[in-house]
C-alpha positions as CSV (number, residue, x, y, z in Angstrom):
1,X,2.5,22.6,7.6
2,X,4.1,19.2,5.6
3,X,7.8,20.3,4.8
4,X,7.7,20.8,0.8
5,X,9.8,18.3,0.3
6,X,8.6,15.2,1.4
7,X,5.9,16.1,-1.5
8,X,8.2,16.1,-4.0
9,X,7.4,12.8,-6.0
10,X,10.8,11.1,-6.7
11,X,10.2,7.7,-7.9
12,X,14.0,7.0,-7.5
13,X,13.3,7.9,-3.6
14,X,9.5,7.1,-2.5
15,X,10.4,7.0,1.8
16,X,10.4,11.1,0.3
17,X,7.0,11.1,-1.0
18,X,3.4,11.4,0.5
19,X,2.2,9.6,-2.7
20,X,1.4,10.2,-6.2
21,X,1.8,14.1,-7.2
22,X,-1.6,15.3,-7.3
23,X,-1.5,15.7,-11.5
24,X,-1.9,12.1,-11.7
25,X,-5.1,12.7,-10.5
26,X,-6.4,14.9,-12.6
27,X,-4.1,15.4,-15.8
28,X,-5.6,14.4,-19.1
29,X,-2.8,12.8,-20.9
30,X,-2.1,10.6,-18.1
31,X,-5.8,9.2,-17.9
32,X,-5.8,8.7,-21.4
33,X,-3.1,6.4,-21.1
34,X,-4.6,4.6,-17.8
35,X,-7.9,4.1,-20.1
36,X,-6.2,3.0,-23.5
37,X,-3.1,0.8,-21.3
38,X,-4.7,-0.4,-18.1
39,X,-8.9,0.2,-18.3
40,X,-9.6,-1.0,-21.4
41,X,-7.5,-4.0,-21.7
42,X,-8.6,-5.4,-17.6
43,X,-11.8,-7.3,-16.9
44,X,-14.9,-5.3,-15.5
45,X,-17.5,-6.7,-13.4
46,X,-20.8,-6.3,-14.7
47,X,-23.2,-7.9,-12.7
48,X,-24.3,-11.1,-10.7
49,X,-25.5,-14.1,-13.1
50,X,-28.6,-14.1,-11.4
51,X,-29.6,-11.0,-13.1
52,X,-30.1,-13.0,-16.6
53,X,-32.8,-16.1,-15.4
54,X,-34.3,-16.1,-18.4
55,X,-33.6,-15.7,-22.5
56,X,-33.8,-11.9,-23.4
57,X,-32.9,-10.5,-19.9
58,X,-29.8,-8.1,-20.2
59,X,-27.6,-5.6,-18.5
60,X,-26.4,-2.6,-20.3
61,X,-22.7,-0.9,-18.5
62,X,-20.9,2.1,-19.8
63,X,-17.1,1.4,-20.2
64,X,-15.9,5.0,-20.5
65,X,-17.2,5.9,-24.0
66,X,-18.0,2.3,-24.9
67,X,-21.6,1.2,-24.3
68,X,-21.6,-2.5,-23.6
69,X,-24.8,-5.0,-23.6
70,X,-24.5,-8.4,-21.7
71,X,-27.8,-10.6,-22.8
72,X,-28.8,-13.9,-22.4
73,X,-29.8,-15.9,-25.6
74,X,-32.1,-18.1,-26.4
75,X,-30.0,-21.2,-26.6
76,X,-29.0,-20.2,-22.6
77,X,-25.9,-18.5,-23.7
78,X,-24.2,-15.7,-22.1
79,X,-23.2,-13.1,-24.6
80,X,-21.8,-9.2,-24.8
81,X,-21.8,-6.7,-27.9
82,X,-21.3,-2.9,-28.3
83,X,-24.5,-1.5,-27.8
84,X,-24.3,0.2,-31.1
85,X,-26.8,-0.4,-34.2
86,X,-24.8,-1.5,-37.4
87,X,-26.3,0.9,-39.3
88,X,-25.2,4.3,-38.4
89,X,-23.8,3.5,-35.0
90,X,-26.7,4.7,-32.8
91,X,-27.1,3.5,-29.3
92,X,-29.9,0.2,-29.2
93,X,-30.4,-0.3,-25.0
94,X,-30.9,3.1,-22.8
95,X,-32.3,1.0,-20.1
96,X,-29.6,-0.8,-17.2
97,X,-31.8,-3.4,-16.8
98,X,-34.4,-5.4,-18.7
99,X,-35.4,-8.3,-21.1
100,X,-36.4,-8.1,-24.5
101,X,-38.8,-10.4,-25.8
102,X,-38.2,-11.3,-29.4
103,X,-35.7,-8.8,-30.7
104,X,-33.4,-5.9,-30.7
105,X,-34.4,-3.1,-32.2
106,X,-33.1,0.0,-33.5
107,X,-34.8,3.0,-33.2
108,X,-33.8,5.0,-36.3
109,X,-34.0,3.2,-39.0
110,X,-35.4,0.0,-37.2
111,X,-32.5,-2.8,-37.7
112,X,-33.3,-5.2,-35.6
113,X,-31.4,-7.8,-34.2
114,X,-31.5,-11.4,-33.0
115,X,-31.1,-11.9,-28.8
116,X,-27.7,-13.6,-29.9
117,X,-26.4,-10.7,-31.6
118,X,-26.9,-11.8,-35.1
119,X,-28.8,-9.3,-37.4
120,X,-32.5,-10.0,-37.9
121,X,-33.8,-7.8,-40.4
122,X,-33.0,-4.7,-41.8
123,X,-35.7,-2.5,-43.8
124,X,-34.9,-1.8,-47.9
125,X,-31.3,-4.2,-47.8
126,X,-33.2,-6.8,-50.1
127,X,-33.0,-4.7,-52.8
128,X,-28.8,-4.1,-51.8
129,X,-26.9,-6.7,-54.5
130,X,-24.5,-8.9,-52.4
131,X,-26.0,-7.8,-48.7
132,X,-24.8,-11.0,-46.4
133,X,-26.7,-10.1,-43.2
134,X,-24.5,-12.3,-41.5
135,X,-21.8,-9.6,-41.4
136,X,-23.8,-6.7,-40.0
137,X,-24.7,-8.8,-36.4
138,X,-23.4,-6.7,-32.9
139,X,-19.8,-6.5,-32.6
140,X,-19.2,-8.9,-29.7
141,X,-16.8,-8.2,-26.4
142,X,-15.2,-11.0,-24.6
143,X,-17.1,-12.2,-21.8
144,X,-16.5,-14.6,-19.3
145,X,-18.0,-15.6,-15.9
146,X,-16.7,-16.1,-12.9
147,X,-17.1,-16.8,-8.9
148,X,-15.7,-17.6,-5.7
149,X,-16.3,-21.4,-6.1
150,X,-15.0,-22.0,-9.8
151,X,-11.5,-23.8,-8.3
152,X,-13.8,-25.9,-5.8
153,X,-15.0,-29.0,-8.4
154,X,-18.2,-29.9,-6.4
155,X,-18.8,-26.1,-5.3
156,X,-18.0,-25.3,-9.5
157,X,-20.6,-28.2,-10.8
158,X,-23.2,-27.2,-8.4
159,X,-23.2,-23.3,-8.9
160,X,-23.2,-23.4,-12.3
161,X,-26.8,-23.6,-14.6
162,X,-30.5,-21.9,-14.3
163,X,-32.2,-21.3,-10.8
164,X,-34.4,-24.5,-11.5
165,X,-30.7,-26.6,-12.1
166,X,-28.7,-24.7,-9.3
167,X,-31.3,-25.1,-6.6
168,X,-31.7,-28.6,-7.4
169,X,-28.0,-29.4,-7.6
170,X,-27.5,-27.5,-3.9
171,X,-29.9,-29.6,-2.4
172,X,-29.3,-33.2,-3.3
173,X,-28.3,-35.1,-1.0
174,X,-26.1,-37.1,-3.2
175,X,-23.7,-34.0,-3.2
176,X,-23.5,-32.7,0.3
177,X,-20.5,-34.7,1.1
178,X,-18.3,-33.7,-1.6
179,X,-19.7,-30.1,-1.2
180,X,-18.8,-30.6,2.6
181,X,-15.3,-32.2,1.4
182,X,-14.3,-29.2,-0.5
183,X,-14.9,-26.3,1.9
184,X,-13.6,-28.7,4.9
185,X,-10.1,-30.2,3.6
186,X,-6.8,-29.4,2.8
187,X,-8.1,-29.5,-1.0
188,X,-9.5,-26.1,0.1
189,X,-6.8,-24.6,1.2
190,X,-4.5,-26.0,-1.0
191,X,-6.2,-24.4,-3.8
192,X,-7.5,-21.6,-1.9
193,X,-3.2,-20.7,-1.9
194,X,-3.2,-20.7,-5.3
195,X,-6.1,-18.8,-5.9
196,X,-4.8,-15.9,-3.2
197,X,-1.7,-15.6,-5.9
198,X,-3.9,-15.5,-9.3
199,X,-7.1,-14.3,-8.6
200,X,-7.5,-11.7,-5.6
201,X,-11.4,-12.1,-5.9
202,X,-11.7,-16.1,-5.9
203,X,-8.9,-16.5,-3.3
204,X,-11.4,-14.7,-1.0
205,X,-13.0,-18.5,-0.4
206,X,-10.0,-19.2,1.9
207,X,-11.1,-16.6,4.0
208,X,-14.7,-18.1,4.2
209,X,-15.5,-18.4,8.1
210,X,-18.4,-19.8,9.0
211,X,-18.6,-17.8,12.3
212,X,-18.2,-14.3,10.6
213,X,-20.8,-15.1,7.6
214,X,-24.5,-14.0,8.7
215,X,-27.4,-14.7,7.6
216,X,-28.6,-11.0,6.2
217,X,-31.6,-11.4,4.9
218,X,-34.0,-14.3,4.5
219,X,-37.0,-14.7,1.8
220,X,-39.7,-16.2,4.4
221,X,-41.4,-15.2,6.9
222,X,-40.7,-18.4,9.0
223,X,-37.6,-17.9,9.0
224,X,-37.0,-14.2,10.1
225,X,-35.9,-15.4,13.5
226,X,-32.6,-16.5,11.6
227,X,-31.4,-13.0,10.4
228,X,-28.7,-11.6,12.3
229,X,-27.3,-14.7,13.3
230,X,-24.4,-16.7,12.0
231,X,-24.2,-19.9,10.2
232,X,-22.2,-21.6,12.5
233,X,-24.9,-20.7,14.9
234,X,-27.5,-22.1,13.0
235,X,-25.3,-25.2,12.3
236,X,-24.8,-25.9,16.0
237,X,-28.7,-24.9,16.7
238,X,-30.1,-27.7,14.1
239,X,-27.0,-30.1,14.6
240,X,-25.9,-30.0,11.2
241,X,-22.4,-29.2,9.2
242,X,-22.5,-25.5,8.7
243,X,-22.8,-26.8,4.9
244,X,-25.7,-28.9,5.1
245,X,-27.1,-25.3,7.2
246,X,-26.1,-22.8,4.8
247,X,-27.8,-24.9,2.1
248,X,-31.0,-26.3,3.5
249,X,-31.7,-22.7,4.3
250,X,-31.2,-21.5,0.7
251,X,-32.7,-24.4,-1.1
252,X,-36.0,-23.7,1.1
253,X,-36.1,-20.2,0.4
254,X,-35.7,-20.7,-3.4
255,X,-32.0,-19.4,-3.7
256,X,-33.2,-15.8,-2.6
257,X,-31.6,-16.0,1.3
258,X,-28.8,-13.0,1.3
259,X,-25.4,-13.8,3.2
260,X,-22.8,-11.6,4.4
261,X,-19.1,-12.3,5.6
262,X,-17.7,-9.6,7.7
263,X,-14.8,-9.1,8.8
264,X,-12.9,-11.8,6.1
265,X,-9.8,-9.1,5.2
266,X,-7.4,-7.1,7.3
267,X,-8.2,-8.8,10.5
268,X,-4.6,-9.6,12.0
269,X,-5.0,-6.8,14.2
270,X,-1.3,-6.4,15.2
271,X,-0.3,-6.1,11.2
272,X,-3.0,-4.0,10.3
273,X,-2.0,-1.7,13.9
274,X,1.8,-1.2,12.6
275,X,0.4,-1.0,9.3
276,X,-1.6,2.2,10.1
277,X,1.1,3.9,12.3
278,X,3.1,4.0,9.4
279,X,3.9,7.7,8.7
280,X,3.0,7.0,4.8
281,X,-0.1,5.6,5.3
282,X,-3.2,7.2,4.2
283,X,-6.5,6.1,5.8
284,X,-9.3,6.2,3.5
285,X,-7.9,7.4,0.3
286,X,-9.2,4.8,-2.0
287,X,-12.5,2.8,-2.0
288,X,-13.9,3.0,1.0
289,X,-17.1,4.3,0.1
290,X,-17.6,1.0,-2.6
291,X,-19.5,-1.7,-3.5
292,X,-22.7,-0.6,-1.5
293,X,-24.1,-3.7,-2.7
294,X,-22.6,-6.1,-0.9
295,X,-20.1,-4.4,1.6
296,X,-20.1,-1.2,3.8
297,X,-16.7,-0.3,4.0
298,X,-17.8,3.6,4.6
299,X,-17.9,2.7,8.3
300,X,-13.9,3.1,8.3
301,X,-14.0,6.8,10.0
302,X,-15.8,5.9,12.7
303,X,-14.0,2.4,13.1
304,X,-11.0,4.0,13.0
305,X,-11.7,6.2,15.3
306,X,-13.1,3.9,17.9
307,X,-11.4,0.8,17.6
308,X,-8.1,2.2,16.8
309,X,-7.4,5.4,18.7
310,X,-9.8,5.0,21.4
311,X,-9.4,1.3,22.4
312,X,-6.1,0.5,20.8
313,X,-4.3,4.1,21.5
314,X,-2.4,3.6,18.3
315,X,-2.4,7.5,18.4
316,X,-3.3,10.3,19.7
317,X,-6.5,11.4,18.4
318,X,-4.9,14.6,17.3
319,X,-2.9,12.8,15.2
320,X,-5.8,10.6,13.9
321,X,-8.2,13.8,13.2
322,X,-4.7,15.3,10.6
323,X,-4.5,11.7,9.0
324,X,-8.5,11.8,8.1
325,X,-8.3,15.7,7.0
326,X,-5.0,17.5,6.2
327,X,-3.1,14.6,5.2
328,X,-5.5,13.5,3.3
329,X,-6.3,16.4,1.3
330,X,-2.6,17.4,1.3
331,X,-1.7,13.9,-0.6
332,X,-4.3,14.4,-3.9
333,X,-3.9,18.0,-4.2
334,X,-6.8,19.4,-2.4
335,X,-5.2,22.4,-0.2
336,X,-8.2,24.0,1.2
337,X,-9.9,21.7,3.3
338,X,-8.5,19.8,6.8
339,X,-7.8,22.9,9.3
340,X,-10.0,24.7,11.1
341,X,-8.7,28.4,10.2
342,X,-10.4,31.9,9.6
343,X,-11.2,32.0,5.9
344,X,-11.4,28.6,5.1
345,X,-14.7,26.6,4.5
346,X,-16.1,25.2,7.4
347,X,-16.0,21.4,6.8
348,X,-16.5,20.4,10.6
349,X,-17.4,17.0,12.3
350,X,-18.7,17.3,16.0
351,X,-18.8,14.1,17.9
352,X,-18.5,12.6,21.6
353,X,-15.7,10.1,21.5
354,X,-16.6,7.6,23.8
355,X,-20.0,7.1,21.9
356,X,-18.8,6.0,18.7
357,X,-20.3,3.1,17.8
358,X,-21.0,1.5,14.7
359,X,-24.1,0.2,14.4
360,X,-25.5,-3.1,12.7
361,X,-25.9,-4.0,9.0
362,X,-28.9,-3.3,7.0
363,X,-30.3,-3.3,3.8
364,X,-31.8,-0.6,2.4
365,X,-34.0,0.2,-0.8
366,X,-33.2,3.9,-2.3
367,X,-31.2,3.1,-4.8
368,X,-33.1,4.2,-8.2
369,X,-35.4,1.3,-9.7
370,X,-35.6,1.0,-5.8
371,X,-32.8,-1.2,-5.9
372,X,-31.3,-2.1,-2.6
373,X,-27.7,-1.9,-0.9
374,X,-26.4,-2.2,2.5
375,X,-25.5,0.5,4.9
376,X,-24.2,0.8,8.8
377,X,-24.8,3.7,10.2
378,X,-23.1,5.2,13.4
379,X,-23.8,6.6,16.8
380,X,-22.0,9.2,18.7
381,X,-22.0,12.1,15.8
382,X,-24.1,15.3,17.2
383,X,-23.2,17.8,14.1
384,X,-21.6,17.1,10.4
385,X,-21.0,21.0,9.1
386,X,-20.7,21.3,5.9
387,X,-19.3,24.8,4.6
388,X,-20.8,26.7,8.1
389,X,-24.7,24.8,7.4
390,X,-25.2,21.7,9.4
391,X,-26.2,18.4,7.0
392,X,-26.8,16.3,10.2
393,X,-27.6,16.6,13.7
394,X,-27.5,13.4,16.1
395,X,-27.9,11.2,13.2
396,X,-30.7,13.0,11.6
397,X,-30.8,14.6,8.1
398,X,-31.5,18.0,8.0
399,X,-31.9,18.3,4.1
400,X,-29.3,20.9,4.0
401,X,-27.6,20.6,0.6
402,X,-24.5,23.3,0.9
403,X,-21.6,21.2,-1.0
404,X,-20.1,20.5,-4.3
405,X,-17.8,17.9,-5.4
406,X,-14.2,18.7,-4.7
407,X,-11.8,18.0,-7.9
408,X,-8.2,18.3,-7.1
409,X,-7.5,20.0,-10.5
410,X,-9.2,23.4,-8.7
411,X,-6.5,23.7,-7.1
412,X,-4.1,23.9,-9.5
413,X,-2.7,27.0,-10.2
């Protein structure tokens, strides 16, 4: 049992807390606040500019209870509106994804509006004295783009534009050298420093090693023999820059070659060791599970577990097993789960330690739409027990559905 007191939150004191109390997780008042003071105002990722090739194509994302559009025009503009007719507020877009080929239209009383935003026509408001249609177009919501390149000048120039203007761009030969210059020099890291202290998401480029980014997926069939392997392999294969590689290949597959960089965070292994021995540290509470699309950062358990406690000995696995359970469960407010005791649900994980393995990246296609994201499974689990009824055995789903999602407010009171 955790002594009461160290989870007492005392924000004049916080060596004498576990973490947040668990209210902030589940309190009203307080997520109103996050939402109107932090969620609201910050920037939200909406998709990848790919997604909008061609005038009319859209994305539609749900900010809370704010129902946002993101189109491209027909001038080749960007745009964003509340998805929200002028008329009597009713929502225009239900799909995520799409293109529209002339107009937006309304399906209650049929307003329709242009694919810039601006108000089209709207059935009877001829006969309204004074109506200005100009000042019934979708309310617009900031929108800007960004990526990993935008500080690089060559990189910036020759990312931005349609597929047609990219692909050409990437593979003139003109460029290469200042595309070369920029990801070899000091310029890089010099502006890579700055980036690390503005922007956590562009400073990522001074982390881009061309031995840790592999070639994921490729578009033909002639090149299949390339997947799995690294660019700086391919570089020193075809005895080019790892530049010159990394482009030829995606200029030749029409831009549609997939990449992935693992390993680019958290890999000074002696800081990230004392790091986790730390008795306030909790593994896995936060996104671990996230951005399928591109990363698989749900292999943590079994990484952990592996690397860590059996390789390293950071801990002793008894230890280790209270950190990913108890601890865990102890820190948001969920009190029933992480022992095994008589009377409590039987949330068990049965594996054979010196097995673990994680296994390779892949990309998958079950995502509805049958869009795709990237997994990594493990080896070395026989059983996952899930309230007494086994969900998986050796890696196999057995279709067993026995759970429900755990909210830390059920615990209250």
């Amino acid at each position: 049992m955790i002594p009461q007191k160290t989870l007492d939150w005392n924000p004049g004191d916080p060596e004498q807390a576990m973490s947040l109390p668990a209210r902030y997780f589940y309190d009203e008042g307080i997520f109103r606040q996050e939402r109107e003071k932090i969620f609201y105002p910050a920037w939200h990722a909406i998709a990848h500019e790919s997604e909008f090739e061609e005038a009319g194509s859209y994305v539609v994302t749900d900010i809370f209870d704010q129902s946002v559009i993101v189109m491209r025009g027909p001038d080749g503009a960007l745009r964003a509106f509340h998805n929200a007719c002028q008329h009597r507020g009713n929502r225009l877009l239900h799909d995520r994804r799409g293109k529209t080929h002339a107009v937006i239209r309304c399906g209650y009383h049929s307003w329709c509006y242009n694919q810039d935003g601006t108000l089209r026509t709207a059935p009877r408001t001829e006969r309204l004295k004074g109506f200005d249609k100009s000042k019934f177009g979708l309310k617009p919501v900031k929108l800007e783009t960004m990526g990993l390149f935008d500080q690089l000048p060559a990189w910036n120039e020759a990312t931005i534009g349609t597929l047609e203007e990219r692909r050409a761009k990437l593979g003139d030969p003109a460029r290469r050298s200042a595309l070369r210059r920029d990801m070899d020099g000091s310029q890089r890291r010099t502006i890579a420093a700055d980036m690390r202290r503005s922007d956590g998401e562009q400073g990522q480029v001074s982390m881009f090693k061309w031995d840790s980014t592999f070639i994921d997926d490729v578009h033909l069939d002639k090149n299949q023999h390339l997947r799995g392997k690294t660019v700086a392999q391919i570089a020193k294969e075809q005895g080019k820059h790892p530049v010159d590689a990394l482009l030829d290949l995606a200029v030749e597959e029409d831009l549609k070659t997939e990449f992935s960089m693992q390993d680019f965070i958290n890999n000074n292994e002696e800081a990230v060791g004392q790091i986790l021995k730390h008795p306030l540290t909790l593994i896995g509470a936060s996104d671990g599970g996230a951005h399928t699309k591109f990363l698989t950062l749900g292999r943590y358990p079994t990484h952990f577990l592996a690397h860590w406690v059996r390789d390293k000995q950071i801990m002793t696995l008894e230890e280790a097993h209270w950190r990913l359970s108890a601890m865990l469960g102890w820190a948001i407010g969920i009190r029933d789960r992480g022992w095994l005791r008589e009377g409590m649900p039987a949330d068990i994980v049965v594996y054979e330690l010196e097995k673990l393995a994680v296994r390779p990246m892949e990309t998958i296609k079950d995502l509805p739409d049958g869009d795709w994201r990237r997994v990594q499974k493990a080896d070395g689990y026989n059983y996952l027990i899930v309230n007494g009824q086994v969900t998986f055995e050796d890696g196999k789903c057995t279709g067993v559905l026995p759970g429900k999602m755990l909210r830390s407010y059920d615990m209250a009171g």
